[in-house]
C-alpha angles and dihedrals in degrees: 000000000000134000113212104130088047089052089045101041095036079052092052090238116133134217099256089056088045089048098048102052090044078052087229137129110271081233075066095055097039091052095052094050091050087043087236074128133034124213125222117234099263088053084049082060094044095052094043086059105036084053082051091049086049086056100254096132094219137161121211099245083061090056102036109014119195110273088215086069097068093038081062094041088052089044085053092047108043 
């Protein structure tokens, strides 16, 4: 699961900024964000370092955390 929309919003940057330096439509970014989409690794990348540009700080594991570590967390809490 990802986490863009609570990176961006907790980061005050809105969709159309985040639109407009990935150089997508703002339907793209809101599709990602509802996983109605889902975006390859390069555009993971893109959109890490478009939210750091924007000022949000973040690393990639806050925007898109690795999905084994839930699978362990789930196999230490049964």
């Amino acid at each position: 699961m990802q986490r863009i929309r609570k990176v961006r919003e907790a980061s005050g940057i809105s969709v159309k900024d985040l639109a407009e330096v990935l150089n997508i439509e703002v339907s793209t970014v809101y599709h990602y964000e509802t996983n109605r989409r889902t975006p390859d690794f390069n555009q993971c990348w893109n959109i890490v370092n478009a939210l750091n540009k924007l000022g949000a700080g973040c690393s990639f594991a806050d925007v898109f955390p690795n999905p084994a570590s839930s699978i362990d967390d789930q196999d230490q809490n049964p």
